[in-house]
C-alpha positions as CSV (number, residue, x, y, z in Angstrom):
1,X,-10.4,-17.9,14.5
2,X,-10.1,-16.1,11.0
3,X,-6.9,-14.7,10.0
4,X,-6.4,-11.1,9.2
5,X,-4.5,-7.9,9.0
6,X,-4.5,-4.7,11.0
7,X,-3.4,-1.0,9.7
8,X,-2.4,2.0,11.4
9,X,-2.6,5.3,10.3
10,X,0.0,7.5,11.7
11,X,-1.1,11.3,9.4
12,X,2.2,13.0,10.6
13,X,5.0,14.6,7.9
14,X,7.7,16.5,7.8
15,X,5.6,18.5,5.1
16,X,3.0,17.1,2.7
17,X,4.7,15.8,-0.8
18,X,3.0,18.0,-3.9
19,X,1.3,14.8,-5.1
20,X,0.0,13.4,-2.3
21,X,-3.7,13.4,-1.5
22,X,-3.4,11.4,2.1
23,X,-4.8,12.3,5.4
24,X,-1.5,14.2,6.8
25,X,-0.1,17.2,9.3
26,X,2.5,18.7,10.3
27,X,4.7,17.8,12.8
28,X,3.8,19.0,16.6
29,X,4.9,17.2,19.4
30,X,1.6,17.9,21.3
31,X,-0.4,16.9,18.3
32,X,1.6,13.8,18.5
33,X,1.3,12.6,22.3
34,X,-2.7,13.6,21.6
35,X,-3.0,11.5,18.9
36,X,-1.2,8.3,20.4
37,X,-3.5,8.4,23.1
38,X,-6.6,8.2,20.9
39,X,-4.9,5.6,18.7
40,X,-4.7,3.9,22.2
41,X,-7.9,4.0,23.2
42,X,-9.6,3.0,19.7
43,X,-7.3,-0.1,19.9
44,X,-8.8,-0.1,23.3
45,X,-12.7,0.0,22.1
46,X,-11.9,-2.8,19.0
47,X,-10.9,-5.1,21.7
48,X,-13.5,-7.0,22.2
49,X,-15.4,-6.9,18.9
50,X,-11.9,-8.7,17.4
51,X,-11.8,-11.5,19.7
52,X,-12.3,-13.7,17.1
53,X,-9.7,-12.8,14.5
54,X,-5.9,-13.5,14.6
55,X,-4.3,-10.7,13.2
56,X,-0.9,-12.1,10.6
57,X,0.5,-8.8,9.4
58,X,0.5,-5.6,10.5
59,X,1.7,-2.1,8.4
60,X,1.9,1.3,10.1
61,X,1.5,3.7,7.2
62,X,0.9,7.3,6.7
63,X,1.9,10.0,6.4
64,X,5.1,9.2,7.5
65,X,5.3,6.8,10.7
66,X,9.1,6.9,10.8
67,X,8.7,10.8,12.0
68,X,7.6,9.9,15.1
69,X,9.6,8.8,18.3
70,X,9.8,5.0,18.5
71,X,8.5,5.5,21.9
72,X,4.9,5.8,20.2
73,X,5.5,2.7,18.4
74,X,6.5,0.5,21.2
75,X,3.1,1.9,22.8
76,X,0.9,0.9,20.3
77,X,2.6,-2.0,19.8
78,X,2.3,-3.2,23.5
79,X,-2.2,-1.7,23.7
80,X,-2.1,-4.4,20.5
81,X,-0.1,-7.5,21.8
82,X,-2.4,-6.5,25.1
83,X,-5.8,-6.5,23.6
84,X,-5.7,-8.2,20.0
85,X,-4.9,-11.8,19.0
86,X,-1.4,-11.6,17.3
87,X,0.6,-13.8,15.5
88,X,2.6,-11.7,13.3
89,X,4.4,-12.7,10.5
90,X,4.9,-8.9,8.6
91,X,4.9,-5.9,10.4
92,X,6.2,-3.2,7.9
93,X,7.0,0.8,8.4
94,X,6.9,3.7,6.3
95,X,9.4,5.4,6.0
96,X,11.3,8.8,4.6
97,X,14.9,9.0,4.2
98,X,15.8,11.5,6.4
99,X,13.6,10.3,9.4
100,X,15.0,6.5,10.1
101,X,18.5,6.5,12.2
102,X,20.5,3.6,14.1
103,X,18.4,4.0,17.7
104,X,15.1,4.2,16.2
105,X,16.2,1.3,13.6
106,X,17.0,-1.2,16.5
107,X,14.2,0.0,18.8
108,X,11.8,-1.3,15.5
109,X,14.0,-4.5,15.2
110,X,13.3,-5.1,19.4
111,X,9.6,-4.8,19.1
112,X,9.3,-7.0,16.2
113,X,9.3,-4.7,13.1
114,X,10.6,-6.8,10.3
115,X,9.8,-4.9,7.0
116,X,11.0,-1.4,6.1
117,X,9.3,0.6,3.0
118,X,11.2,3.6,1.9
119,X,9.5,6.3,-0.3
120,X,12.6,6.7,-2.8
121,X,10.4,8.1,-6.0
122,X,13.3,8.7,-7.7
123,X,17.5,9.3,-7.8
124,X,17.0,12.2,-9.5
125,X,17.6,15.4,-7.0
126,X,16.4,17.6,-9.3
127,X,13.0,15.6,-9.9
128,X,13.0,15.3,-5.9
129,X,13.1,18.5,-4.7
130,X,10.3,19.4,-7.7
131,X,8.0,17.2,-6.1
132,X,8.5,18.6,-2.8
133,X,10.2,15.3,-1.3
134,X,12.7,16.3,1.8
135,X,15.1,13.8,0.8
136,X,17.9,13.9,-2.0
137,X,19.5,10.3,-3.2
138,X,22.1,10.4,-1.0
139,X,20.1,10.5,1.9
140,X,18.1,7.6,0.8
141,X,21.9,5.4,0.1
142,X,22.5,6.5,3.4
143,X,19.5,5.5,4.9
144,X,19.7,2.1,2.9
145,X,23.2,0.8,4.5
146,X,21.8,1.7,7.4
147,X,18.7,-0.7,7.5
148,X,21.0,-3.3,5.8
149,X,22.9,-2.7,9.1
150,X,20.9,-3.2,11.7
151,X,19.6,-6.7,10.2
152,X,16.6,-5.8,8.7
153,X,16.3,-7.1,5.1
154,X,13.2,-7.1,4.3
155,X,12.9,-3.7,2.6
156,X,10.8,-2.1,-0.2
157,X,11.0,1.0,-2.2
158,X,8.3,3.1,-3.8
159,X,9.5,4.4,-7.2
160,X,7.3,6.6,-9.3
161,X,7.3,7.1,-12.7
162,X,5.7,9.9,-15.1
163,X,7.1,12.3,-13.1
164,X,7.0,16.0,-14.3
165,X,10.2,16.1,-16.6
166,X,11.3,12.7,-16.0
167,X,12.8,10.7,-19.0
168,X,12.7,7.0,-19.4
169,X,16.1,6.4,-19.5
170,X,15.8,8.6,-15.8
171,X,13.3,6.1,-14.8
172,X,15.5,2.8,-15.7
173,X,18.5,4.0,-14.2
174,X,16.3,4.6,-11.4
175,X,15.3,1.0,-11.1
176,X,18.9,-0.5,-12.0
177,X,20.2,1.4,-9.0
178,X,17.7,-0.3,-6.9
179,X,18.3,-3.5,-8.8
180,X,22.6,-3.2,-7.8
181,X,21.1,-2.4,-4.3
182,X,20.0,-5.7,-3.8
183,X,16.4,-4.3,-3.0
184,X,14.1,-7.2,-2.7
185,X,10.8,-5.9,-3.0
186,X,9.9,-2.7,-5.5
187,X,6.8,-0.6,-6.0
188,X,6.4,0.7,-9.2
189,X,3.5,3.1,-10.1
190,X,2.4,5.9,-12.1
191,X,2.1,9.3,-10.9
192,X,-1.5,10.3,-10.1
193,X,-2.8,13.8,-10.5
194,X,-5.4,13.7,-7.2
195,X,-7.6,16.5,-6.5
196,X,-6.8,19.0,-3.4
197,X,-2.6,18.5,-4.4
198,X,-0.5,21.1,-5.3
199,X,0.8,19.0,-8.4
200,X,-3.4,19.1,-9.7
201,X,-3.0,23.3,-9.1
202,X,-0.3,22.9,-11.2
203,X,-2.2,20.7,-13.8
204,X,-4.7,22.7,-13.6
205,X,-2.9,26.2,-14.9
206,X,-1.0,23.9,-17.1
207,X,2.3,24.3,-15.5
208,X,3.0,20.5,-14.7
209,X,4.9,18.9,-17.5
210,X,4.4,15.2,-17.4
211,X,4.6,12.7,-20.3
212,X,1.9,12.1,-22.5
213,X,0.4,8.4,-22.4
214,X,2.4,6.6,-24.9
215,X,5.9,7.7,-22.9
216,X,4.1,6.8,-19.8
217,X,2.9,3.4,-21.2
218,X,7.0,3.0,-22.4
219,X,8.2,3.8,-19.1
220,X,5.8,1.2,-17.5
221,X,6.8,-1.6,-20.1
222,X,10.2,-0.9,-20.3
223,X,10.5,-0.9,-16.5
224,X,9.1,-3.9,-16.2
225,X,11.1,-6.0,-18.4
226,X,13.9,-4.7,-16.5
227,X,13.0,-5.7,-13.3
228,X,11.7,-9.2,-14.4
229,X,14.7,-9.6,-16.5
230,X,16.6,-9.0,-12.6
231,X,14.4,-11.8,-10.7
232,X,11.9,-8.9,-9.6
233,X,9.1,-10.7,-10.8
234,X,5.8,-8.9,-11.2
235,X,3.3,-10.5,-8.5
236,X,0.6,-7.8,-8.6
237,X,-0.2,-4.8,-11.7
238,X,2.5,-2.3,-9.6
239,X,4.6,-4.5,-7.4
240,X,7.4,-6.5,-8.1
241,X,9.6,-8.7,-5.8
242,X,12.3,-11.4,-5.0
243,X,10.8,-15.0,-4.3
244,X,9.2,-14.8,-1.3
245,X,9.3,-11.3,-0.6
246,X,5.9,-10.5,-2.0
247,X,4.1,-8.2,0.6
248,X,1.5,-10.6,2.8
249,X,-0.1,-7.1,4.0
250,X,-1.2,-6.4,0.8
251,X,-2.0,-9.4,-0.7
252,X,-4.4,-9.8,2.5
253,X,-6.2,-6.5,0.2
254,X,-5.6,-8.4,-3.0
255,X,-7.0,-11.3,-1.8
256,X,-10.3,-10.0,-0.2
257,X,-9.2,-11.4,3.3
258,X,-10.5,-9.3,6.5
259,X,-8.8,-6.2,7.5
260,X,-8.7,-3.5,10.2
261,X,-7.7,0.1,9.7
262,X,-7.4,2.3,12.9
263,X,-6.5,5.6,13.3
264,X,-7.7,8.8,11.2
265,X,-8.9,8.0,7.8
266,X,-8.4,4.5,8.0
267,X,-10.2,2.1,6.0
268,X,-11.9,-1.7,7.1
269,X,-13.2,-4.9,5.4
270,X,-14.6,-6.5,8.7
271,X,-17.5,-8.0,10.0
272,X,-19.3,-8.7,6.8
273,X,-18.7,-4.6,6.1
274,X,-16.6,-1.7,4.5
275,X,-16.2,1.5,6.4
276,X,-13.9,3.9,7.3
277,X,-13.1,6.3,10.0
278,X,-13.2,10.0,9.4
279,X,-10.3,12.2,7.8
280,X,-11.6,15.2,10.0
281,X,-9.2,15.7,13.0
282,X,-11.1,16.8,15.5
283,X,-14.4,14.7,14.5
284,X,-11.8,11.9,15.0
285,X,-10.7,13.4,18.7
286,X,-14.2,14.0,19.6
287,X,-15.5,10.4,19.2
288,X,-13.4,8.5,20.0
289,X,-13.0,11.1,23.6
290,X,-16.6,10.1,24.2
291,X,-16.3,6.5,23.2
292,X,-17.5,6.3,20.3
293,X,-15.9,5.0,17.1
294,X,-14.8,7.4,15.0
295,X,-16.7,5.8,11.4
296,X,-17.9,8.4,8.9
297,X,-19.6,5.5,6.9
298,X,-20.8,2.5,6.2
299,X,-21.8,-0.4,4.5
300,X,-22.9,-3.9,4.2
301,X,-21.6,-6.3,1.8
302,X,-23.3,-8.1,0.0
303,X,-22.9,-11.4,-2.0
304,X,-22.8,-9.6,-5.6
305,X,-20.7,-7.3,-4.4
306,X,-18.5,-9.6,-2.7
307,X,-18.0,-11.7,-5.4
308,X,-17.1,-9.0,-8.1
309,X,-14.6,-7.6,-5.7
310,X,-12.9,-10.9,-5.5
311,X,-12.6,-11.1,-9.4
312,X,-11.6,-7.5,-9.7
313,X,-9.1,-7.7,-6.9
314,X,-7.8,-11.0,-7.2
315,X,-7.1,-10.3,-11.2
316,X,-4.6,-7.2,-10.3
317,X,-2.4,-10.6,-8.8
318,X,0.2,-12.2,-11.7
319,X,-1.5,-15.8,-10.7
320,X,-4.9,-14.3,-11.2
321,X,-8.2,-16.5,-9.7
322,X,-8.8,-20.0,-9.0
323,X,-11.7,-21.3,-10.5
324,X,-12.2,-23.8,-7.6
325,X,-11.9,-21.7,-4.8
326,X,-14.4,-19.6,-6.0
327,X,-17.1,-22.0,-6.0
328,X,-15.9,-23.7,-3.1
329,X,-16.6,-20.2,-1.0
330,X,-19.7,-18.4,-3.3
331,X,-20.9,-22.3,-4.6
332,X,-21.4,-20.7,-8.0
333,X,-19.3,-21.4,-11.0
334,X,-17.2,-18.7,-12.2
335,X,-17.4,-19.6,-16.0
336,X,-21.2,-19.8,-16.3
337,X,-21.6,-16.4,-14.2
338,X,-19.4,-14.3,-16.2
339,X,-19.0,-16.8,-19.6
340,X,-19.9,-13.7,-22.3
341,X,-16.6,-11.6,-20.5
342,X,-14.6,-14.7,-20.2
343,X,-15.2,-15.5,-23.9
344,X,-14.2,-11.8,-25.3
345,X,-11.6,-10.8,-23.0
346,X,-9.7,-14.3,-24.3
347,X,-10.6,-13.1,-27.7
348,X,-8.6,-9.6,-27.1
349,X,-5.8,-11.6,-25.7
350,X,-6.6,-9.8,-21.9
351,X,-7.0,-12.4,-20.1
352,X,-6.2,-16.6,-19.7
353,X,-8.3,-19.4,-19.0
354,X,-6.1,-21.9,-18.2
355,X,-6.9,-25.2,-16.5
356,X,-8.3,-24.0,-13.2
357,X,-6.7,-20.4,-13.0
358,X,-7.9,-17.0,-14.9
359,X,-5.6,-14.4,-14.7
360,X,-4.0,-11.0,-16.8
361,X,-2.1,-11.2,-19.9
362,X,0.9,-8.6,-20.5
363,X,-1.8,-6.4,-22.8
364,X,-4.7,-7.3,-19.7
365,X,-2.6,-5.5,-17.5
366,X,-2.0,-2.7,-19.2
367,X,-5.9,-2.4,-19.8
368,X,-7.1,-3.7,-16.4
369,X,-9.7,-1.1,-15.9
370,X,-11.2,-2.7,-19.0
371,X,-11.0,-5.8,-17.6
372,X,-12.0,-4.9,-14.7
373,X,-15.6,-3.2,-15.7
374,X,-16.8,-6.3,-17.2
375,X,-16.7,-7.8,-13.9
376,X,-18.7,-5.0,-11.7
């Protein structure tokens, strides 16, 4: 039985955040119950075809799963412990501020939620309410004490940075907070202007006032020698965490390890494929209604493209590749596939080749996309 992890793609918010560029509606009760139901019934129609995996972590992301009543939750949660093979280790919730209180905190404890990610951004209620988040810092402190509370300590927070008139001293005292918070786990990324978002209108007509690339590169080094200089070690090229509270979720991604995405829009790596179900709401409805799986597309995977993926992925990780394990699962040997890359990306100080591990330098992970094209 393989090991692997399962998403679930809950598209409901309070109202879509100017950046964001996922698969999201607004709230409606009726929407909701619909939706559920079809979520049922694909974990339903997977049944079968997953008999053979054992499913270790689980995330519910979003939009914003927290919105909903933890009524849904405990349903999906029982369809999953009914028809897949679970041994759980991680199950983690998104979350917003303003949607997590004490019932629906110990209803998630009950059913066996042990991981809680906030979207934080920033402590700046100014930069907050310009982004269109619904929360202000004091909602998230709040919020905090109250997970801390009801025993779950195994928390993460998003925090963006290059944020439209964000400074870098906002962005450290940003992460120091977090730091004298105790969080244990701490996502750390870059704003990204995505097409279809109101913050790319805004681009667009030049009306969105973000840093140019050398602040943004600051805010990103500085940052980081703050939080490693605070035992939040980086472990991947955005997330940083206490010992052994790196997410196993993600690293199942990272890794190149089987996953399944269900729900609208979600993605999969499973059965010796990549595809993903549709963003369209009522294509989703209408399929999976009629019994049919709701895929838009589609494709096989083959060795090549296996084995760059596994490079390219497993290089975002601080510990890099093993050279071992890689021939032990493709039977080729890394050096002499990709020696010419090896050799000049040593040379520029991107990357070490060290004993039986290749993995990102400080400078390689700044310039990962670099790195990364030499391996496609």
């Amino acid at each position: 039985m393989k090991d692997a992890a399962l998403y679930i793609h809950i598209p409901f918010c309070v109202k879509k955040c100017d950046y964001c560029d996922f698969t999201s509606f607004s709230y409606d009760d009726k929407k909701i119950d619909e939706y559920i139901s079809l979520l049922l019934k694909e974990i339903d129609m997977y049944g079968e075809k997953v008999k053979k995996y054992k499913f270790k972590t689980l995330f519910f992301g979003g939009g914003t799963p927290s919105l909903i009543d933890e009524k849904y939750i405990k349903l999906i949660m029982d369809k999953l412990h009914e028809k897949f093979n679970l041994d759980l280790e991680e199950v983690t919730i998104e979350s917003n501020p303003k949607t997590l209180n004490e019932n629906k905190l110990l209803a998630y404890k009950k059913m066996g939620i042990n991981r809680i990610s906030i979207g934080v951004q920033s402590i700046d209620d100014d930069i907050l309410k310009d982004i269109g988040r619904i929360h202000d810092f004091n909602d998230f402190l709040n919020t905090y004490q109250m997970i801390k509370k009801s025993g779950i300590s195994n928390i993460n927070t998003d925090i963006m940075f290059n944020l439209p008139n964000q400074s870098v001293e906002n962005v450290l005292e940003t992460l120091n907070k977090m730091i004298k918070l105790n969080v244990p786990h701490i996502s750390f990324y870059s704003l990204g202007i995505e097409e279809g978002t109101l913050f790319h209108k805004r681009y667009s007509e030049g009306k969105l006032d973000i840093s140019d690339e050398d602040k943004e590169r600051e805010m990103y080094h500085r940052g980081i020698e703050l939080l490693e200089s605070n035992d939040r070690l980086q472990y991947e090229i955005s997330n940083f965490s206490k010992e052994d509270y790196e997410c196993k979720h993600n690293l199942y991604y990272w890794q190149l390890k089987p996953y399944l995405g269900l729900g609208i829009s979600a993605h999969s790596n499973m059965f010796s494929k990549r595809f993903g179900n549709t963003k369209n709401y009522i294509e989703y409805k209408e399929s999976i209604s009629n019994d049919k799986f709701a895929i838009y597309y589609s494709e096989d995977i083959d060795k090549e493209t296996e084995m760059s993926e596994y490079i390219i992925l497993g290089l975002r990780l601080n510990k890099g590749i093993s050279k071992k394990d890689f021939k032990e699962k493709y039977n080729i040997d890394l050096e002499e596939r990709h020696k010419e890359a090896l050799v000049r990306n040593e040379k520029n100080n991107l990357i070490k080749n060290e004993n039986d591990r290749i993995y990102l330098t400080k400078k390689g992970f700044d310039l990962s996309n670099i790195v990364f094209s030499e391996f496609i």
